[in-house]
N, C-alpha and C positions, 0 to 999 in steps of 0.2 A: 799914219805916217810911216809906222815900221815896214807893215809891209808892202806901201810903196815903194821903202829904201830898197825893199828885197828884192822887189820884181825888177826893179832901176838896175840892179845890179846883175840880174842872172841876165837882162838886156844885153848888158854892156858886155857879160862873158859870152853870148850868142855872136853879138858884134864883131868880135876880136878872131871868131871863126869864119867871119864874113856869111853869117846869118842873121838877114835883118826882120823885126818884126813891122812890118806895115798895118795900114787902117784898112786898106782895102786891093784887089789886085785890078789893072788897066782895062783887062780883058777877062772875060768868063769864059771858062768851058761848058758849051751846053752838053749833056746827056748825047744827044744825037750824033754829036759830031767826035764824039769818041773813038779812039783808033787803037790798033793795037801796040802801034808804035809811039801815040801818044803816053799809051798805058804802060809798055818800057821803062820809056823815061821817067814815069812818075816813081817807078820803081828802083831806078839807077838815084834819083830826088832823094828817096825816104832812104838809101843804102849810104848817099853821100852824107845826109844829114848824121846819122849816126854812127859814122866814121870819124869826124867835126866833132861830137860830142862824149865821144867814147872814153868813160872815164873820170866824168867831171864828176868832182864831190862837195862842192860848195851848195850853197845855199841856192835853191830852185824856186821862184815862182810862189813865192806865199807860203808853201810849206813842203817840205820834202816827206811826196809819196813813195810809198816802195809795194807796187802791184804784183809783181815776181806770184804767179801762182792762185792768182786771185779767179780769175776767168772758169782755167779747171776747176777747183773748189766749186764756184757756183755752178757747174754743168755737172758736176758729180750730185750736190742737193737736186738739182731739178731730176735728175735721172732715178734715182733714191726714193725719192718722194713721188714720182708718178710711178714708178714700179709696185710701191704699194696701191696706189688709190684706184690703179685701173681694175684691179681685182676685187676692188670694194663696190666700183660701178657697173663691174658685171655682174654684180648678187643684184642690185637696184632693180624692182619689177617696176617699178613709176619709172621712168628715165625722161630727164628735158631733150631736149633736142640734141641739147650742147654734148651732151652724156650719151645720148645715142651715136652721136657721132667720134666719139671717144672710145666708146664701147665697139667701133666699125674698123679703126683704123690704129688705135693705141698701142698694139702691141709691136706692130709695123715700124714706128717709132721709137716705141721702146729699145727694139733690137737693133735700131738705126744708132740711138743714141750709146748705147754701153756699146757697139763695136766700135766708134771714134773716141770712146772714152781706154777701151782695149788697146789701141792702136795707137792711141798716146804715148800710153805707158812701153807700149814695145819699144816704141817710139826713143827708149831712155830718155824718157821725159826727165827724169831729177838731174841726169847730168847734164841737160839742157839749161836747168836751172842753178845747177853750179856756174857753170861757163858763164851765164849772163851777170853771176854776181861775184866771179872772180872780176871780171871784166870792166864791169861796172858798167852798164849798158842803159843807156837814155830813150826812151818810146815818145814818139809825138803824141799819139794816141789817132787824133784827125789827122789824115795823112793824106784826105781824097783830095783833087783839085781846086777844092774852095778855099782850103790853107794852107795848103805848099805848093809852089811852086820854084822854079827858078827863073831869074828874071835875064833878057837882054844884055846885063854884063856877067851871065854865069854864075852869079850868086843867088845864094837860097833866100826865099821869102817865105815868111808867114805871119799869118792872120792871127791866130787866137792860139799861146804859149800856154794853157791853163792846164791843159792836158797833158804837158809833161811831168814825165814820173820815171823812176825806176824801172825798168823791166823788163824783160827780152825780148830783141830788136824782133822776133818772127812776130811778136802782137802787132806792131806797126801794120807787117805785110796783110796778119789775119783782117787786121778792123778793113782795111782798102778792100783786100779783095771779097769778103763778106759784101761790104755794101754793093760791089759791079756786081754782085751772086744775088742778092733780093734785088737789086733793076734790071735781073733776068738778063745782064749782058752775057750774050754768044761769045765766049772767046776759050783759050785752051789754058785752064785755070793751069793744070800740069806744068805746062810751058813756061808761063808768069813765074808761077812758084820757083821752079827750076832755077830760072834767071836772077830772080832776087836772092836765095841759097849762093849761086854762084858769087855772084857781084859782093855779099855779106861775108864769102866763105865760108860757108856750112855744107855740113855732109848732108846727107839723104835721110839723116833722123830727123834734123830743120825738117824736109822737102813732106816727111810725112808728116809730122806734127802738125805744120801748118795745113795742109790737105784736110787731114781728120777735125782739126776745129774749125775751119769753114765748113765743114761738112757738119758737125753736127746738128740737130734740127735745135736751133736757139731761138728762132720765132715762135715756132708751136709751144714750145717748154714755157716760152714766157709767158703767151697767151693762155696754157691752163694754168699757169699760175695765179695771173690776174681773175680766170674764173673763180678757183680755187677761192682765192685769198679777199674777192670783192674789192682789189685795189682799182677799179674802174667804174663810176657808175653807167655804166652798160645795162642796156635789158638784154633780154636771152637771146635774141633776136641778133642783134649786135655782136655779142660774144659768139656768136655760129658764124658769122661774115667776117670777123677779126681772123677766126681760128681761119678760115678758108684762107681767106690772104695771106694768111702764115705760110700755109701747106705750099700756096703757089711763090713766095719768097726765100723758103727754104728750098726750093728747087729738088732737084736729086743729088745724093750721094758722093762724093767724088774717089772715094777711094773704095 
């Protein structure tokens, strides 16, 4: 019952923004019919939202997260931890598959991932992280077209509030434009970026920050993790075609 009161309540202050939580939206956007001015707008959506929300300190959604910082940390472990292990799998005379194919392209990666972890921090990543918590700044988290939208009177909709938290509005951008970047959408990621910086009011540290964490390879990292760590029961088989899917969902580099 509490934390129905709670959810009832951070409703009602979404409300009073004229952002309403719906069950479901009229219409779907398929994948295919994606545009770049569709994609705009969803981004003009995710800037207005958190314009609406900018600052609220009451009580959120079952319990109040504060993400600020969480993302970097786990891409600095992942990057940490295969820096050692690739060096341990190039000593291995037996190698699986999985390990040859590690052993092929690891390094490749490697220096993929610490130059966007580099490029953060040039980035003034911390006073990034000031500003979003001077500010007090509200993240959807799911920002793709299946839970936000805006509807026919102008107003903001969405699907599933579970995902809101604390944390700087650029993650919003990163989660969106990561996913069009694993469904391989053709578009001028740069440009996006650019416009959402603008519309948010951020400088050119936002425009790279966000560039370098879409960019970093966080499919591959995850999937030797999973090798790593046995969190999947995968045969070896499986864990070589996961890792490839990776490789082709993290795409290339953007910055």
């Amino acid at each position: 019952m509490y934390c129905d009161n709670i959810e009832s309540y951070f409703i009602k202050y979404l409300e009073s923004k004229k952002i309403f939580v719906v069950k479901e939206f009229k219409n779907k956007i398929k994948y295919e019919d994606l545009t770049l001015d569709k994609i705009k707008s969803q981004i003009c959506t995710m800037g207005e939202f958190h314009e609406k929300t900018l600052g609220y300190t009451g009580v959120m959604n079952r319990r109040l997260d504060n993400n600020i910082g969480k993302v970097v940390e786990q891409y600095k472990i992942y990057t940490r931890r295969f820096k050692k292990d690739i060096v341990e799998i190039e000593k291995l005379k037996d190698k699986t598959d999985f390990q040859k194919k590690i052993n092929e392209i690891g390094e490749k990666y490697l220096t993929r991932a610490e130059k966007c972890l580099d490029n953060i921090y040039q980035s003034h990543y911390m006073d990034l992280i000031i500003r979003s918590m001077n500010r007090v700044e509200m993240c959807l988290r799911n920002t793709y077209f299946d839970n936000l939208r805006k509807n026919e009177n102008k107003n903001i909709e969405i699907i599933d509030i579970k995902g809101c938290c604390y944390n700087m509005v650029e993650m919003d951008a990163i989660y969106f434009l990561s996913k069009l970047k694993r469904k391989n959408k053709d578009i001028d990621f740069n440009r996006i970026t650019s416009k959402f910086c603008k519309y948010e009011t951020l400088n050119d540290n936002s425009v790279q920050f966000i560039l370098s964490m879409v960019s970093y390879p966080r499919e591959f990292m995850r999937c030797y993790s999973r090798y790593k760590y046995h969190t999947k029961d995968w045969g070896e088989e499986e864990y070589l075609m996961k890792l490839n899917k990776s490789i082709d969902e993290d795409g290339d580099s953007l910055i």
